[in-house]
MMTF fields as JSON, N, C-alpha, C and O atoms, coordinates in Angstrom:
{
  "mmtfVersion": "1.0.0",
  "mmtfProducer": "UNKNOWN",
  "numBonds": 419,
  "numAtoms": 420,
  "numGroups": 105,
  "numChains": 1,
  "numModels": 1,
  "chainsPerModel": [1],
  "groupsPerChain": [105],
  "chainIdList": ["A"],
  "bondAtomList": [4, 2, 8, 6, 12, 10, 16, 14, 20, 18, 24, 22, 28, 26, 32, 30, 36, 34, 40, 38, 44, 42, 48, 46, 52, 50, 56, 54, 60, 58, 64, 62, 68, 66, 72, 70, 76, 74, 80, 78, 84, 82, 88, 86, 92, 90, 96, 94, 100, 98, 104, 102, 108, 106, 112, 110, 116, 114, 120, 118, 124, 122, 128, 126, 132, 130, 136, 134, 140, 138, 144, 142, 148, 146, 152, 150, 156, 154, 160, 158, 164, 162, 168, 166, 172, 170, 176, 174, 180, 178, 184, 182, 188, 186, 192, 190, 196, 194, 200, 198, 204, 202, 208, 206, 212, 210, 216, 214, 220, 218, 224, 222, 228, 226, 232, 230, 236, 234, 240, 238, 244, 242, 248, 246, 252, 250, 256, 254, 260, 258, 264, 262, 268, 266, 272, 270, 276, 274, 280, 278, 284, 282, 288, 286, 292, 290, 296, 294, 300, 298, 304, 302, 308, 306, 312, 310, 316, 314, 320, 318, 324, 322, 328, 326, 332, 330, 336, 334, 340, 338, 344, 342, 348, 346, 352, 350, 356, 354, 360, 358, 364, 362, 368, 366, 372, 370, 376, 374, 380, 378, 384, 382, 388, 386, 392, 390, 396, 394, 400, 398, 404, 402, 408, 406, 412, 410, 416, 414],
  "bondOrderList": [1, 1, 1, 1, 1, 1, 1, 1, 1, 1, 1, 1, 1, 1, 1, 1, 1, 1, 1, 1, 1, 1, 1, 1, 1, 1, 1, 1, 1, 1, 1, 1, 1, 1, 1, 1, 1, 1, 1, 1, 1, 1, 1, 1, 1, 1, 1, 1, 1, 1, 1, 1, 1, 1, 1, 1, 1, 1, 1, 1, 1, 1, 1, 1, 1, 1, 1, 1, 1, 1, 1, 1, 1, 1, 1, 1, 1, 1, 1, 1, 1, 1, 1, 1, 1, 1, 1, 1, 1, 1, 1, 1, 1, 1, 1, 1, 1, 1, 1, 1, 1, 1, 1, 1],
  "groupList": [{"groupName": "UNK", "atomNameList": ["N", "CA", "C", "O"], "elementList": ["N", "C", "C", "O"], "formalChargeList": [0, 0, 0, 0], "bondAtomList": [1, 0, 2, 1, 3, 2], "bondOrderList": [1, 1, 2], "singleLetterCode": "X", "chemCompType": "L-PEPTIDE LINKING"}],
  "groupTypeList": [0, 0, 0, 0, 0, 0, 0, 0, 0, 0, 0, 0, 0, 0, 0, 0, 0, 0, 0, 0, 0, 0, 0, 0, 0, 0, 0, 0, 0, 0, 0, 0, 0, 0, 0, 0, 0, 0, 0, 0, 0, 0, 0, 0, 0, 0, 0, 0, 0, 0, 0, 0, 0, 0, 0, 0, 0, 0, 0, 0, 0, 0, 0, 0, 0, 0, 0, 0, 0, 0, 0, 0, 0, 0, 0, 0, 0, 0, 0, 0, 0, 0, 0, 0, 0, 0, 0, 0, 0, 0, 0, 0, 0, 0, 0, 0, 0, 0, 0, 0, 0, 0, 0, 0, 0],
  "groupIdList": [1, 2, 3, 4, 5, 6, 7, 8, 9, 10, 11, 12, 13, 14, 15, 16, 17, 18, 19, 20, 21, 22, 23, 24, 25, 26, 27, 28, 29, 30, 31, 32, 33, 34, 35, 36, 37, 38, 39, 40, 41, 42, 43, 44, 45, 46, 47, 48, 49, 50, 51, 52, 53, 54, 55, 56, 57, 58, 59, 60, 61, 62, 63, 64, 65, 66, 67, 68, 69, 70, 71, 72, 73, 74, 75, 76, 77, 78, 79, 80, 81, 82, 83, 84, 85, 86, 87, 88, 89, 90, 91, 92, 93, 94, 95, 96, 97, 98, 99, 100, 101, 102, 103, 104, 105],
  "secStructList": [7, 7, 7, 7, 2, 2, 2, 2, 2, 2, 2, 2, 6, 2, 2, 2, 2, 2, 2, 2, 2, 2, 2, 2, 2, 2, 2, 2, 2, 1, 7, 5, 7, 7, 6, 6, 1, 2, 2, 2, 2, 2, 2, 6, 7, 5, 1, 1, 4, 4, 4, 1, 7, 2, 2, 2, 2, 6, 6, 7, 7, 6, 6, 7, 7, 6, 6, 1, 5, 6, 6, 5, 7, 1, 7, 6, 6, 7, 1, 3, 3, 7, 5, 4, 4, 4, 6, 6, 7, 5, 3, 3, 6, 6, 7, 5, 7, 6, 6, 7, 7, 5, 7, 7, 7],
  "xCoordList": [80.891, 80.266, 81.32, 81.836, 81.643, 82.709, 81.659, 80.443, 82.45, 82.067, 81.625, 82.346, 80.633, 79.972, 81.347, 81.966, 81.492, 82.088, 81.362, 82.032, 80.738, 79.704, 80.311, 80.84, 80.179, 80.676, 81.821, 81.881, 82.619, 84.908, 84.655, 84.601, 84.355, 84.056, 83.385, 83.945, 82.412, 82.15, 83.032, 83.864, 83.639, 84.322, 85.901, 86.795, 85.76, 87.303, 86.931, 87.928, 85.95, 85.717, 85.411, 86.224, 84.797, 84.682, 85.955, 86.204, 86.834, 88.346, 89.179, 90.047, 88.559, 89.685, 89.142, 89.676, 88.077, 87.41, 87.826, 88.111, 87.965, 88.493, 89.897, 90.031, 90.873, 91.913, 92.277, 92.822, 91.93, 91.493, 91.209, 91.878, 90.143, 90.141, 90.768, 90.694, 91.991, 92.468, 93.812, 94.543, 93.871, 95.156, 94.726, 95.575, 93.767, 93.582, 93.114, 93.151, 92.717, 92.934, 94.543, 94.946, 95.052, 96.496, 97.166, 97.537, 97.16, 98.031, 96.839, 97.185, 96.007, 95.216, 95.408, 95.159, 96.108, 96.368, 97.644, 97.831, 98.736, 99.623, 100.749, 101.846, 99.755, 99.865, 99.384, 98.215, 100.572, 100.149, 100.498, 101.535, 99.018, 98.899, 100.26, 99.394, 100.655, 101.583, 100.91, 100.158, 101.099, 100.724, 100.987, 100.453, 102.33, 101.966, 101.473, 101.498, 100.979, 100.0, 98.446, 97.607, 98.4, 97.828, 96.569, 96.231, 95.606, 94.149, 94.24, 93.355, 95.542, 95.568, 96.022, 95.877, 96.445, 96.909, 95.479, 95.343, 94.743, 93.599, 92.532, 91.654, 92.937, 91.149, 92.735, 92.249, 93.902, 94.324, 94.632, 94.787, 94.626, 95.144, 96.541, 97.568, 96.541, 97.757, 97.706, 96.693, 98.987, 98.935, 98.536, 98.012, 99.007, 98.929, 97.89, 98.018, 96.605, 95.553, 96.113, 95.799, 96.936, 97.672, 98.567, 99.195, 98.668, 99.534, 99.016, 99.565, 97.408, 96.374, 96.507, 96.596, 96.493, 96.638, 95.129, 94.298, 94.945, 94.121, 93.434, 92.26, 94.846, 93.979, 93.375, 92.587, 93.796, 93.089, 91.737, 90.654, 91.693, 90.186, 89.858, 89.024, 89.797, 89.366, 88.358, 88.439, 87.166, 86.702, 87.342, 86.808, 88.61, 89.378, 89.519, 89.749, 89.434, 89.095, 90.248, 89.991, 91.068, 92.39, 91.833, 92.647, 89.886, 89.851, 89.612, 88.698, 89.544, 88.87, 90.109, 91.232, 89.942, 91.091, 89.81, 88.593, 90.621, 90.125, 90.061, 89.935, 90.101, 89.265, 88.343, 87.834, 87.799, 86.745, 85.446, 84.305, 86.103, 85.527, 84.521, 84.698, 83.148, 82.524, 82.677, 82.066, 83.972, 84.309, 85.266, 85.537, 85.77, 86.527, 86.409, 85.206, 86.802, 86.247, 87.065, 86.958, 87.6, 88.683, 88.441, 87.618, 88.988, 88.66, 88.839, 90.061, 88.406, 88.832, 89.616, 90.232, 90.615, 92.1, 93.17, 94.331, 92.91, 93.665, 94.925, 94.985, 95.789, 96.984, 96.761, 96.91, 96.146, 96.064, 94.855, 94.355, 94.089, 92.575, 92.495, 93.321, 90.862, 90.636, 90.117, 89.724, 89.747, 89.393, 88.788, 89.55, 87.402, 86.844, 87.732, 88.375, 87.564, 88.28, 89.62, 90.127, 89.91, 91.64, 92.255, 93.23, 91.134, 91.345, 92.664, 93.489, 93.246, 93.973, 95.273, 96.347, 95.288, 95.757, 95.47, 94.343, 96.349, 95.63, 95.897, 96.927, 94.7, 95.376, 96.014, 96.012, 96.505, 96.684, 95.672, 95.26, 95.053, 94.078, 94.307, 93.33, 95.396, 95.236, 95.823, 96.539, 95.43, 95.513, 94.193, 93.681, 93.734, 92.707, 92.791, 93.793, 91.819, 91.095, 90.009, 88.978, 90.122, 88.991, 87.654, 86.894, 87.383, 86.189, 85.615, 84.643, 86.801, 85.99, 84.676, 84.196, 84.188, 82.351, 82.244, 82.826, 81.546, 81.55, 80.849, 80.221, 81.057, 80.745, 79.2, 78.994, 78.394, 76.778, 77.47, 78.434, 76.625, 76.302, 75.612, 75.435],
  "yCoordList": [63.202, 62.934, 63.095, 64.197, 62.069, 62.08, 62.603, 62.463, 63.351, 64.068, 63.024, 62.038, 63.179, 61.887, 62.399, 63.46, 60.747, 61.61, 62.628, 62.971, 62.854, 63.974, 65.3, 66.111, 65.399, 66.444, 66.916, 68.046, 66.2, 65.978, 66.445, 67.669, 65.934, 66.577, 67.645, 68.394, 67.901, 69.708, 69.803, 69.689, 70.028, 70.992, 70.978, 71.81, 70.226, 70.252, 70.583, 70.843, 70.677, 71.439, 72.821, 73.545, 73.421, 74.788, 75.384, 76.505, 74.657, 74.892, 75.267, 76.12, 74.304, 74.941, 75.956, 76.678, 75.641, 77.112, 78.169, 78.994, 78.415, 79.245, 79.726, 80.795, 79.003, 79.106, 79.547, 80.618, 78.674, 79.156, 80.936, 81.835, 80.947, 82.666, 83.113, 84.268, 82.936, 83.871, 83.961, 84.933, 82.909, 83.113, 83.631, 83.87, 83.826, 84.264, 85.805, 86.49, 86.472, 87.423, 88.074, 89.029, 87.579, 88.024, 88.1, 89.143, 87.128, 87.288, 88.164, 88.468, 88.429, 89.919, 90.995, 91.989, 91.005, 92.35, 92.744, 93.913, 91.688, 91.903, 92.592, 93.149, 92.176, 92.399, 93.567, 93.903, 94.439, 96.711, 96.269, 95.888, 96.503, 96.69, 97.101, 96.924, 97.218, 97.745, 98.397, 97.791, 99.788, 100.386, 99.897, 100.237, 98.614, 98.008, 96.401, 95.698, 96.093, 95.152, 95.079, 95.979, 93.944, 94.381, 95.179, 95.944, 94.806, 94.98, 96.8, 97.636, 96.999, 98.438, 99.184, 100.406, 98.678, 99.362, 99.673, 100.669, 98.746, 98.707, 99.828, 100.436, 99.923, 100.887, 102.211, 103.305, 102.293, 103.628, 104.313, 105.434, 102.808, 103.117, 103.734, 103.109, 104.812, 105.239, 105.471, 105.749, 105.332, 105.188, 106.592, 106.807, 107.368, 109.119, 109.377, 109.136, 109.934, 110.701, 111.873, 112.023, 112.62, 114.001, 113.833, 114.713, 112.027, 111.626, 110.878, 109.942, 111.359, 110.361, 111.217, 112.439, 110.289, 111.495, 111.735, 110.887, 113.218, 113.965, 114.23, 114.53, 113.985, 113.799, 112.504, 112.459, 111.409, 109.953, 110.127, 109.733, 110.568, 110.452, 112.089, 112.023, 113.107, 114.281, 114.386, 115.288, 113.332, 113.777, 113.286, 113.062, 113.292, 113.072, 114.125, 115.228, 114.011, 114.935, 115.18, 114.588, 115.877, 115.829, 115.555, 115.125, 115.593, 115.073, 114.414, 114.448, 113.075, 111.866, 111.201, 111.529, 110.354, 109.507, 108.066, 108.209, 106.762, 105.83, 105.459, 104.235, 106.381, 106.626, 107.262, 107.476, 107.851, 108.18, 107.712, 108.135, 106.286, 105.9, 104.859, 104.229, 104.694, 103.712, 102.249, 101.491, 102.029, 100.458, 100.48, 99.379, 101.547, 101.019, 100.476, 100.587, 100.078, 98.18, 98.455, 97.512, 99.201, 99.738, 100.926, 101.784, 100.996, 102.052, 103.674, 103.698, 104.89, 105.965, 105.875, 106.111, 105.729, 106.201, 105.209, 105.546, 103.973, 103.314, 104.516, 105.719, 103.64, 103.627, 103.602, 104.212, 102.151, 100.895, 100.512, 100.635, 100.071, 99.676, 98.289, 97.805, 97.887, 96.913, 97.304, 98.44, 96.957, 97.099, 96.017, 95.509, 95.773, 94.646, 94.294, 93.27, 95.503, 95.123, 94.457, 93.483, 94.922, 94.643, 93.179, 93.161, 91.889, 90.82, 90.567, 91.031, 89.914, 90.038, 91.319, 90.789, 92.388, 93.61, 94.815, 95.058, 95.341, 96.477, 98.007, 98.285, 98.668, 100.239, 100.992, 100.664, 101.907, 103.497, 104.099, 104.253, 104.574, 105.594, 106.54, 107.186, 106.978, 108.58, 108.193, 109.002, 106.92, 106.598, 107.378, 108.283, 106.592, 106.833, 105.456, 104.758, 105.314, 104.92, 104.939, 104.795, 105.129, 105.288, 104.603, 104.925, 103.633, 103.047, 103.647, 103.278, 104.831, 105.432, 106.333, 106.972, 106.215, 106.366, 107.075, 106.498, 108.241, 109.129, 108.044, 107.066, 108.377, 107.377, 108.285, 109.498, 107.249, 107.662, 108.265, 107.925, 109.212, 110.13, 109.579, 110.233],
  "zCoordList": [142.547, 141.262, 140.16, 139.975, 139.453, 138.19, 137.398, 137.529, 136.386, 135.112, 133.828, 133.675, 133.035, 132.148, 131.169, 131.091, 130.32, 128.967, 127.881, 126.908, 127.948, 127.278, 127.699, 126.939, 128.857, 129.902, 129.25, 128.765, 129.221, 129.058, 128.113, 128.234, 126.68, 125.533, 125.181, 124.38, 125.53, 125.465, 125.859, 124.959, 127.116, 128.219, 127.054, 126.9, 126.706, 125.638, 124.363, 123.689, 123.782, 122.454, 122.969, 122.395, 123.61, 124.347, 124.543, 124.1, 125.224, 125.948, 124.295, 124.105, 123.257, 122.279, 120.971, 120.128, 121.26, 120.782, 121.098, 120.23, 122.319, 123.101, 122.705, 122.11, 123.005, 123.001, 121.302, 121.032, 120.395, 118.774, 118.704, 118.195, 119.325, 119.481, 119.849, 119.431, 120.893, 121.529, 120.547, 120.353, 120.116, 118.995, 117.841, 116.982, 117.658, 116.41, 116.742, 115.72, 117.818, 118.098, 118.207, 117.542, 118.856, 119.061, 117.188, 116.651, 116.719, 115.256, 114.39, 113.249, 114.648, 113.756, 114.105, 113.422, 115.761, 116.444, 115.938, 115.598, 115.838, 115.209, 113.92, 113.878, 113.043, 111.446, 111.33, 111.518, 110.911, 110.241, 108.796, 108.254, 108.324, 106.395, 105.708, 104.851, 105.539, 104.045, 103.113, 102.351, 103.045, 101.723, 100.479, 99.423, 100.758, 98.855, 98.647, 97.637, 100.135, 99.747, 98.487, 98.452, 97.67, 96.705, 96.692, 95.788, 98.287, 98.524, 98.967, 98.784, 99.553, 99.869, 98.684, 98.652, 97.913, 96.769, 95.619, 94.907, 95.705, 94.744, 95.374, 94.763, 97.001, 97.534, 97.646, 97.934, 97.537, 97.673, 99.096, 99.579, 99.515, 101.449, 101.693, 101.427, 102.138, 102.993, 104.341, 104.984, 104.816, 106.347, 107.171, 108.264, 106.183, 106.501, 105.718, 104.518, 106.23, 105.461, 104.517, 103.336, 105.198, 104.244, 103.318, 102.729, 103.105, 101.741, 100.983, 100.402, 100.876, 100.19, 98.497, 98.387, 97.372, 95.909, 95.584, 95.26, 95.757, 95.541, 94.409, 94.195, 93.384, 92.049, 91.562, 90.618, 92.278, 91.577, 92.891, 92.456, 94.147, 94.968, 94.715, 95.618, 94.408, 94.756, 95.776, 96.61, 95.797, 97.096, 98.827, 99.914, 98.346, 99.911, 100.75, 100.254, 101.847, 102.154, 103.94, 104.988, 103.803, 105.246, 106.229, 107.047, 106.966, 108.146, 108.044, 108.867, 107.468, 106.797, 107.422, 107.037, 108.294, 108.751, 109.236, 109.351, 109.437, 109.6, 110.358, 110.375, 111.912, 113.167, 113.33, 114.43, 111.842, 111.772, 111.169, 111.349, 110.058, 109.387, 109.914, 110.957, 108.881, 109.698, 109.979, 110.732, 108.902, 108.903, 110.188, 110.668, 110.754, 111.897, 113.134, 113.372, 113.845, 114.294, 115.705, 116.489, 116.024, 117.281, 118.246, 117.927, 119.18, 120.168, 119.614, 119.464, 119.264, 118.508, 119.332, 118.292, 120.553, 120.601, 120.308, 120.54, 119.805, 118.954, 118.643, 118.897, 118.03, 117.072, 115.663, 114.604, 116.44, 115.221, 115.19, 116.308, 114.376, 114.363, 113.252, 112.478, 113.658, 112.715, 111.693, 111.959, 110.185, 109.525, 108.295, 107.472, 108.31, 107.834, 106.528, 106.3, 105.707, 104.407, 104.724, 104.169, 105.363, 105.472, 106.494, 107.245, 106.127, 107.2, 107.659, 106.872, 108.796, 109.513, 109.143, 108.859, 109.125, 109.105, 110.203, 110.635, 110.485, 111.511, 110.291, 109.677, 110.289, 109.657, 110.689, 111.876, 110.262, 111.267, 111.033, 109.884, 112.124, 112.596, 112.076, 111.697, 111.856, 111.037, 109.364, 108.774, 108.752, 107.365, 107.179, 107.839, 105.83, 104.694, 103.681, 103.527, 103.211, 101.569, 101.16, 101.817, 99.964, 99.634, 99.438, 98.526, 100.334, 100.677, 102.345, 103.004, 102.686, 103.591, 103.616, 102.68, 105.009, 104.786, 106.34, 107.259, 106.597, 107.354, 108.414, 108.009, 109.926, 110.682, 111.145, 111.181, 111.422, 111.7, 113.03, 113.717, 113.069, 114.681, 115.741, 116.769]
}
């Protein structure tokens, strides 16, 4: 039984869907934020939680890291994690900013 052209075409729009994701997974896994990118600079992201300034967030808080946070998007033993705000960027897990939000229990 030959395949209809109907068939070929899904099977090749599926095939590059596919493949679309997988590259676009790989170059988001890629990319670590910069603390002087403009979007990390505006929420106050540092890569190190214990070099977050205390006087512009006071409620920061040293166990507050962004393997803890609820926007984080990665395994807690990450490195590196995803982070919605931060599209194709990875944070460090033991950063901070201040759009962090205690993760539900």
């Amino acid at each position: 039984m030959t395949p209809s052209r109907r068939t070929f075409i899904m099977t090749l729009a599926a095939t590059g869907a596919a493949v679309t994701a997988v590259t676009a997974n790989n170059a988001f896994a890629q990319a670590k934020l910069d603390e002087k990118d403009p979007q990390a600079v505006a929420l106050g992201y540092v890569s190190d939680t214990t070099k977050a300034d205390t006087k512009k967030y006071p409620k920061h808080e040293a166990a507050q890291m962004c393997s803890d946070c609820a926007l984080w998007q990665s395994k807690p033993t990450d490195a590196l994690g995803n982070c919605p705000l931060f599209a194709g960027k990875q944070v460090n897990a033991k950063g901070w900013c201040s759009a962090w939000a205690k993760k539900a229990a």
